[in-house]
TORKOL-4160 file (C-alpha; in steps of 0.2 Angstrom, whole numbers, padded with zeros to 4 digits, m for minus):
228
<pt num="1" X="0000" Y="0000" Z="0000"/>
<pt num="2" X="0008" Y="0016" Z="m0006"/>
<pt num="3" X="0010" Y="0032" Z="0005"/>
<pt num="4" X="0001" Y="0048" Z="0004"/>
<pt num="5" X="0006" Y="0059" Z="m0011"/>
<pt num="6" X="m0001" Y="0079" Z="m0010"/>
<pt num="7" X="0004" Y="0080" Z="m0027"/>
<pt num="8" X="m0006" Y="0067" Z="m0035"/>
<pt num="9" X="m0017" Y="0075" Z="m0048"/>
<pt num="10" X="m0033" Y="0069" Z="m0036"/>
<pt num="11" X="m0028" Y="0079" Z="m0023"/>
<pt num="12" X="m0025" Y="0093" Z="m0031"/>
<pt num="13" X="m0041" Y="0094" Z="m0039"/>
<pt num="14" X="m0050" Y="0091" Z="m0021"/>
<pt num="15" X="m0042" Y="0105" Z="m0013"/>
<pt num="16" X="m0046" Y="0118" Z="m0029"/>
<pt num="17" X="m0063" Y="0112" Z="m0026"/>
<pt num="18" X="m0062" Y="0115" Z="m0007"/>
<pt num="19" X="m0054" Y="0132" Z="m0010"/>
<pt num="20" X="m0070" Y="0135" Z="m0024"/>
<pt num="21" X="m0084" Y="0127" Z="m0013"/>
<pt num="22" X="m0102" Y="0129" Z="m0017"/>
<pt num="23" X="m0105" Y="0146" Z="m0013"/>
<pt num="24" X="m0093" Y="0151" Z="m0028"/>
<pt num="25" X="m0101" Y="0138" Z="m0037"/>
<pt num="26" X="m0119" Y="0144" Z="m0036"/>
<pt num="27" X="m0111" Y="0163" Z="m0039"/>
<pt num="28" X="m0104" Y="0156" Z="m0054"/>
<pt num="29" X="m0120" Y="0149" Z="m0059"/>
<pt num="30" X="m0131" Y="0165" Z="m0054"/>
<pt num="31" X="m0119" Y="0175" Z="m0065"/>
<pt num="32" X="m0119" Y="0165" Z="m0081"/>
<pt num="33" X="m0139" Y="0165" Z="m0082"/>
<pt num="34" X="m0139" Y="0184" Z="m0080"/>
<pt num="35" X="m0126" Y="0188" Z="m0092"/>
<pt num="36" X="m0134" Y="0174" Z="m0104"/>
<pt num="37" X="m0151" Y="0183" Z="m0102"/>
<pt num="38" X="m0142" Y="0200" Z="m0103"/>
<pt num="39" X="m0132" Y="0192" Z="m0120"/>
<pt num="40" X="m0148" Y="0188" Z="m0126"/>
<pt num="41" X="m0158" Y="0203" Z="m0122"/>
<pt num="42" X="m0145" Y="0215" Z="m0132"/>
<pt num="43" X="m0143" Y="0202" Z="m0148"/>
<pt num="44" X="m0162" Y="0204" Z="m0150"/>
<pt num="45" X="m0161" Y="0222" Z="m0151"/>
<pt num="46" X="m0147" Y="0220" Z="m0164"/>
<pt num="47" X="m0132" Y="0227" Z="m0154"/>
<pt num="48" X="m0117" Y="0216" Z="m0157"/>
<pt num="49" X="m0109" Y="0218" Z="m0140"/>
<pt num="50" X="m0123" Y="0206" Z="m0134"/>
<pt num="51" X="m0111" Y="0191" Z="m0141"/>
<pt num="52" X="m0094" Y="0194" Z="m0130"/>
<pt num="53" X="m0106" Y="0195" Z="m0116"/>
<pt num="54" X="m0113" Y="0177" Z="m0122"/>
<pt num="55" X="m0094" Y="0174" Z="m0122"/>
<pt num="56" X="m0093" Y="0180" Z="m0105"/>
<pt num="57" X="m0106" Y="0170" Z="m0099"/>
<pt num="58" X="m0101" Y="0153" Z="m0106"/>
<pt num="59" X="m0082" Y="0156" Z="m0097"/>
<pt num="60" X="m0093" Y="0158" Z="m0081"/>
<pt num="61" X="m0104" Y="0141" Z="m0086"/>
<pt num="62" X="m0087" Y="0131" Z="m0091"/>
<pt num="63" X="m0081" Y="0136" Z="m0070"/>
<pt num="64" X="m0098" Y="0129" Z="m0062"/>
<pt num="65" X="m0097" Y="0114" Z="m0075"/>
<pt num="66" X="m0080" Y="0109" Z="m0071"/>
<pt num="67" X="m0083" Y="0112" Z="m0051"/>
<pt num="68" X="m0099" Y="0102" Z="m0052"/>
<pt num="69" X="m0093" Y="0087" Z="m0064"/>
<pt num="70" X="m0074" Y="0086" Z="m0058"/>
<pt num="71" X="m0067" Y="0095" Z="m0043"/>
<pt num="72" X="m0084" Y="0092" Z="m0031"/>
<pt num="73" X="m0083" Y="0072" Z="m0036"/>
<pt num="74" X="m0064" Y="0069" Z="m0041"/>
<pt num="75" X="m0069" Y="0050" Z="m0046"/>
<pt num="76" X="m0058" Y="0036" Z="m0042"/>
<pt num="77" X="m0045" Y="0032" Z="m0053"/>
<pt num="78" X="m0034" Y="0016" Z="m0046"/>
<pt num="79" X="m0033" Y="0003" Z="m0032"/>
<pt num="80" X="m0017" Y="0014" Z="m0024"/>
<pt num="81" X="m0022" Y="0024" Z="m0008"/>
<pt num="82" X="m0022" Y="0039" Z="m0017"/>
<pt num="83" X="m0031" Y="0035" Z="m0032"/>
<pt num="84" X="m0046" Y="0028" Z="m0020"/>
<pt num="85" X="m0047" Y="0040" Z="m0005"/>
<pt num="86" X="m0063" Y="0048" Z="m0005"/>
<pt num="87" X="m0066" Y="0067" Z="m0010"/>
<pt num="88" X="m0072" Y="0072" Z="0006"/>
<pt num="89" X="m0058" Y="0065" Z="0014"/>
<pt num="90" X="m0045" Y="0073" Z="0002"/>
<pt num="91" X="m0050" Y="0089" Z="0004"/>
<pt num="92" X="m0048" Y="0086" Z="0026"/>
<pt num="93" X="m0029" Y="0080" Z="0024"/>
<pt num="94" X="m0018" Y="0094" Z="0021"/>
<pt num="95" X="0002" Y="0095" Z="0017"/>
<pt num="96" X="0011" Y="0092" Z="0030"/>
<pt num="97" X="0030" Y="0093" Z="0036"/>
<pt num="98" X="0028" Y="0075" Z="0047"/>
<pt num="99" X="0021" Y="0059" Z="0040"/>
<pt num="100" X="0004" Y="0056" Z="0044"/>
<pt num="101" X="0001" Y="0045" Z="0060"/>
<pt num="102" X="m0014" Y="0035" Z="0064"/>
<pt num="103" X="m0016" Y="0049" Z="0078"/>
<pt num="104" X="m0016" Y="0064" Z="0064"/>
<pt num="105" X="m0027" Y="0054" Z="0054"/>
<pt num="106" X="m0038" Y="0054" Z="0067"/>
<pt num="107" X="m0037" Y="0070" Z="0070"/>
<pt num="108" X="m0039" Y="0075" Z="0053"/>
<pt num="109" X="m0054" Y="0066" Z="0049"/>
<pt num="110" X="m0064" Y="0065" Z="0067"/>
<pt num="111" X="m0077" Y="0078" Z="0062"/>
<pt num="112" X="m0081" Y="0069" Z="0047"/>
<pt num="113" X="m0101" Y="0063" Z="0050"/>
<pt num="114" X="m0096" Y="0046" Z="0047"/>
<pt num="115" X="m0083" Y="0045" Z="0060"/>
<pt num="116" X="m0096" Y="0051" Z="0074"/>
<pt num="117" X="m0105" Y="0037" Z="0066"/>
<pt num="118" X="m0093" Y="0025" Z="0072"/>
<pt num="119" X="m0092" Y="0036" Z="0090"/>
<pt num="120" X="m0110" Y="0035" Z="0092"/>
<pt num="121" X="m0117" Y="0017" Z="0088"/>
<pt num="122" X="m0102" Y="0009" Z="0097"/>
<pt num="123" X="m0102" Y="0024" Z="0113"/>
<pt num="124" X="m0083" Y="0028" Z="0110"/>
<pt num="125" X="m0078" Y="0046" Z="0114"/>
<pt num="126" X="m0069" Y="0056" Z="0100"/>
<pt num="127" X="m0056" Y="0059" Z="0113"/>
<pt num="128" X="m0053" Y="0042" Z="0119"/>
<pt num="129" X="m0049" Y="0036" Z="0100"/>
<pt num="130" X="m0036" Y="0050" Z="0100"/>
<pt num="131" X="m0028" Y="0047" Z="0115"/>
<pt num="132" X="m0029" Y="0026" Z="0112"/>
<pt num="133" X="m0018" Y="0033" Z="0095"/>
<pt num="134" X="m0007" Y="0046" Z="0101"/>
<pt num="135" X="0008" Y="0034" Z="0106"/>
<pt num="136" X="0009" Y="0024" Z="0090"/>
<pt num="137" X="0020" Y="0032" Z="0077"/>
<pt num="138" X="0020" Y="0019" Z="0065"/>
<pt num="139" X="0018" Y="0022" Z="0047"/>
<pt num="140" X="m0001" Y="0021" Z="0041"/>
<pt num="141" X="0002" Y="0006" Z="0029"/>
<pt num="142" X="m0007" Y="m0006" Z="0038"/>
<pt num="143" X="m0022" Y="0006" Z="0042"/>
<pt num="144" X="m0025" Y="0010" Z="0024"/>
<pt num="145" X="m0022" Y="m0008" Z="0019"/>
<pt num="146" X="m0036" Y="m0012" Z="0031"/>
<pt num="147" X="m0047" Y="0003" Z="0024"/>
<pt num="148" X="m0043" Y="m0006" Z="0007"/>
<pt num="149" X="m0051" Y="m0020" Z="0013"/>
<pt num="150" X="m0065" Y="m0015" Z="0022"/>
<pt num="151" X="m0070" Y="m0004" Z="0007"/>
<pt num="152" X="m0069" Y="m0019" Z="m0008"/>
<pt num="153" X="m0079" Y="m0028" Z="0007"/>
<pt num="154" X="m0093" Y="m0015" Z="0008"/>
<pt num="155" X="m0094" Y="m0015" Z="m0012"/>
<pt num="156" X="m0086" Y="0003" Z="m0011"/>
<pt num="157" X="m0076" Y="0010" Z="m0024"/>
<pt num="158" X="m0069" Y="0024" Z="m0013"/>
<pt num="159" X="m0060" Y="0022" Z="0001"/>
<pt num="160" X="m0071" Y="0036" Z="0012"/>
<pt num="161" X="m0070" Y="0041" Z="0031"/>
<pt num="162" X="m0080" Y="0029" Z="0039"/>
<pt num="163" X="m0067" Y="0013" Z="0032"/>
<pt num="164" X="m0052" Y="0023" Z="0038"/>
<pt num="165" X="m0062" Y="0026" Z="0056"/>
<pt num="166" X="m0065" Y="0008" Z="0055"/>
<pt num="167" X="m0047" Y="0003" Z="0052"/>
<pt num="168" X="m0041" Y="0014" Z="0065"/>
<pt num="169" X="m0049" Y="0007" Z="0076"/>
<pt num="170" X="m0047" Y="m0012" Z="0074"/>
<pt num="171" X="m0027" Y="m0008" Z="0070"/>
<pt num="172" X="m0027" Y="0001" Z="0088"/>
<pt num="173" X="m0022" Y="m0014" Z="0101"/>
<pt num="174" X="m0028" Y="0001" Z="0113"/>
<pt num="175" X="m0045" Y="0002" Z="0106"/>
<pt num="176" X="m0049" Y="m0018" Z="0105"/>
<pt num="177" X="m0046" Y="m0018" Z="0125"/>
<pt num="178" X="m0057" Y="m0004" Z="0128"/>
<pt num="179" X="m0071" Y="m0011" Z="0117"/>
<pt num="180" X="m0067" Y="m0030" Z="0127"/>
<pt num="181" X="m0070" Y="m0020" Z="0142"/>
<pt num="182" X="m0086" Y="m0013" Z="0136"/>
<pt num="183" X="m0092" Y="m0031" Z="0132"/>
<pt num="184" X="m0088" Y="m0027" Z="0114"/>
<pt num="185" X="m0079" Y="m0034" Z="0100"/>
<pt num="186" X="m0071" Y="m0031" Z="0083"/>
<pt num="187" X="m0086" Y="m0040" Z="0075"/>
<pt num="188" X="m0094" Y="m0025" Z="0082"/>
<pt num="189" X="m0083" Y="m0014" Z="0072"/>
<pt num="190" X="m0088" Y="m0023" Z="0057"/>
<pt num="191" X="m0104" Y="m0024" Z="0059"/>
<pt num="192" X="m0105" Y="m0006" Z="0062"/>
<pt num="193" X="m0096" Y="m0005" Z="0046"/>
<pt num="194" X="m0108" Y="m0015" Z="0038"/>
<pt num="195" X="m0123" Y="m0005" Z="0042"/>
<pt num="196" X="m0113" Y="0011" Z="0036"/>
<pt num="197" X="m0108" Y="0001" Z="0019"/>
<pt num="198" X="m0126" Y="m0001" Z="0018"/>
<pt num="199" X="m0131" Y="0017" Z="0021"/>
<pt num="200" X="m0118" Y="0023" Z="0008"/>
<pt num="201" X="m0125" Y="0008" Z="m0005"/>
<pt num="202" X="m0141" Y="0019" Z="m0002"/>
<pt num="203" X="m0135" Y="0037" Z="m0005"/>
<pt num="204" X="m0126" Y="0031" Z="m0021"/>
<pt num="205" X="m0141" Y="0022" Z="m0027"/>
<pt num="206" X="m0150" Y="0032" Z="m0042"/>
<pt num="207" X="m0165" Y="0044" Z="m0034"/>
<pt num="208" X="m0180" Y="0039" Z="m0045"/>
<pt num="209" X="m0188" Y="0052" Z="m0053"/>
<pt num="210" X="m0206" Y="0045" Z="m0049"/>
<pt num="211" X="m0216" Y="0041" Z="m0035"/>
<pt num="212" X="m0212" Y="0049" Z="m0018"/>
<pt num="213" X="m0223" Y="0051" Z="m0002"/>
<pt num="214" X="m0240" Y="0047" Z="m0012"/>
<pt num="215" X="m0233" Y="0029" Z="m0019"/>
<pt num="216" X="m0227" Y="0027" Z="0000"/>
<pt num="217" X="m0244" Y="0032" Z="0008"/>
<pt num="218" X="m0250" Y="0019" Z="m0007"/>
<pt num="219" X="m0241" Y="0004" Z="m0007"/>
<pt num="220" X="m0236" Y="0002" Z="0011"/>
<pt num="221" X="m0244" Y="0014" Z="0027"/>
<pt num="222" X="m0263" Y="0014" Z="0020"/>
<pt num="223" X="m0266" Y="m0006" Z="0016"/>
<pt num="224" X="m0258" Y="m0010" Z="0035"/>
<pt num="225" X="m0269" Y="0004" Z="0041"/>
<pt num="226" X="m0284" Y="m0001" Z="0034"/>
<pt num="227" X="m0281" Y="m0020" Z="0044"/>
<pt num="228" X="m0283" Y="m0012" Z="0061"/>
């Protein structure tokens, strides 16, 4: 499992995208309709200067395109650590003049929703994690190679927050005693991991473009209404 490389084109494209954010993005969208109405507004009156402001418009469009098709999504483009991560996870990790270390990972990484996912379903504070990984120095091969794993295992193409959560903690001798002390397990890890495999499965799923609160009200709460 290779280290992590802040030059890889990936994570250059994740922080631009961080940097842009949506706010600019809907500014760029907001401005490229109202110059394209403007454009079109001076064209029909026959004034010529209506077309470099169609120009204008189209540069502004080209920004929010590439924002919302590349830089927001960065897809994955390998099985090495940094052509899987995540984008939401590229854009946490910043350059660095130390190696990352589980415990910089974690801190890096612990605001993420899915990593309070872990923290609440299994009732281990953010702070314990971090203090469980602030002794170990070691290099984060094994942590990622586990994240690997975990993610192939969820049927997950990226490598995102909650499998590096996940790896953390079932790399972290520290971690596995407090959970045997808690009358838990590492198969409670994985199953946690399993329920949040199945949560992202859902969110990646194609929304359907029919149906909604009526076909709900229709096909399931009415008929088991109507038997009591």
């Amino acid at each position: 499992m290779d280290s992590l490389n802040f030059a890889h084109p990936r994570f250059r494209r994740a922080q631009a995208g961080a940097k842009m954010g949506k706010n600019a993005y809907g500014v760029c969208w907001t401005i490229a309709i109202i110059l394209a109405v403007s454009a079109a507004l001076i064209i029909f009156t026959g004034v010529h200067l209506g077309y470099s402001l169609a120009g204008v418009a189209i540069i502004f469009l080209m920004v929010a395109l590439w924002y919302k098709h590349d830089l927001a999504t960065v897809a994955v483009t390998g099985q090495g650590i940094n052509d899987r991560l995540d984008v939401a996870v590229l854009k946490l990790l910043k350059p660095q003049k130390e190696a990352y270390t589980p415990a910089t990972l974690w801190q890096a990484i612990r605001g993420n929703w899915q990593a309070m996912f872990f923290c609440n379903h299994l009732l281990v504070p953010p702070e314990l994690i971090a203090n469980s990984l602030a002794t170990i120095h070691d290099d984060l091969s094994v942590v990622f190679g586990t994240a690997a794993q975990l993610a192939d295992e969820t049927k997950c193409a990226a490598i995102e927050a909650g499998h590096l959560t996940a790896a953390l903690m079932l790399t972290s001798p520290a971690i596995i005693d407090y959970l045997r002390a808690a009358k838990l397990s590492i198969d409670d890890v994985r199953a946690v991991m399993t329920w949040l495999g199945r949560d992202l499965e859902a969110m990646r799923r194609p929304k359907p473009s029919f149906g909604g609160i009526g076909r709900d009200w229709a096909s399931g709460f009415t008929p088991l209404l109507d038997r009591f």
